[in-house]
C-alpha positions in Angstrom: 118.9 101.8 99.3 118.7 98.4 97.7 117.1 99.0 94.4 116.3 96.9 91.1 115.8 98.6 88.7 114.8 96.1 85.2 115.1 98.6 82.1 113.9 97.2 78.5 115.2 98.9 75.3 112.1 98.1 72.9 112.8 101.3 70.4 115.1 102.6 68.0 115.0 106.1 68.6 117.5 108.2 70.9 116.8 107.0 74.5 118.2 108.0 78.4 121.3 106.2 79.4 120.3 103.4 81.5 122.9 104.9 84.3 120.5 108.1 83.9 117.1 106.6 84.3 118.6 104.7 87.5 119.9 108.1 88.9 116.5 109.5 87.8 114.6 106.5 89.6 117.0 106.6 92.7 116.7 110.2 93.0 112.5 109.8 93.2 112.7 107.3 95.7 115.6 109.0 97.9 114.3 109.0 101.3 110.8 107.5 100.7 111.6 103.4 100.1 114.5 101.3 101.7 114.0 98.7 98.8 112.4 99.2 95.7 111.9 97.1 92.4 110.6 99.0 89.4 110.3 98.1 85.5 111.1 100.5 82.7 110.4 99.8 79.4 111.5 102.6 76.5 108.9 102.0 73.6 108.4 103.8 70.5 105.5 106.1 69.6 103.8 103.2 67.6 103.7 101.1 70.8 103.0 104.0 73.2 99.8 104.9 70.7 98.9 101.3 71.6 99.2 100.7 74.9 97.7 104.3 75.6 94.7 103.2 73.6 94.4 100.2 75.4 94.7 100.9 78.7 93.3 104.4 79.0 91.4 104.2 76.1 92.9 107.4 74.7 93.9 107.9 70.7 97.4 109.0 69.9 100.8 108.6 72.4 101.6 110.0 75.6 104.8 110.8 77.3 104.7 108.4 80.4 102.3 105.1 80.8 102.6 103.8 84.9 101.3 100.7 86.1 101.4 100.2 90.2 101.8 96.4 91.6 98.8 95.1 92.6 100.6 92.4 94.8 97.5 90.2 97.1 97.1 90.7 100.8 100.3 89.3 103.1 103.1 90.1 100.5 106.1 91.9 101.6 107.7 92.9 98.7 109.3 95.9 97.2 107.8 95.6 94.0 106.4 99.3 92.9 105.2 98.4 89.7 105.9 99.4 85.7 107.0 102.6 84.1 
């Protein structure tokens, strides 16, 4: 499988191994995606509590906030989105 996987650091607290969250990532898509490009970015509860509150418009943090690519019409690529 040809995967990218683009991992961000943004928080100070203790935080997966990026060569766990790419055997995490690689073990999701085993079997479902020949190519696959996904974003990661580790944030702390500050900016979790923000970004849940923006774009669920939900007060305090959650665990996991996923955005799917919304690529236009006639693309090809393997972009799956942000995690």
């Amino acid at each position: 499988m040809k995967l990218h996987i683009d991992i961000q650091n943004a928080c100070t607290e203790p935080t997966p191994q990026a060569s766990e969250l790419r055997a995490w990532i690689g073990a999701a898509l085993a079997g479902r995606r020949d190519a696959a490009e996904v974003s990661v970015r580790l944030v702390s509860e500050r900016e979790m509590t923000q970004l849940n509150r923006r774009y669920r418009g939900r007060e305090g943090s959650t665990n996991v906030l996923s955005f799917p690519a919304e690529l236009p019409g006639g693309i090809d690529h393997p972009l799956l989105g942000d995690i």
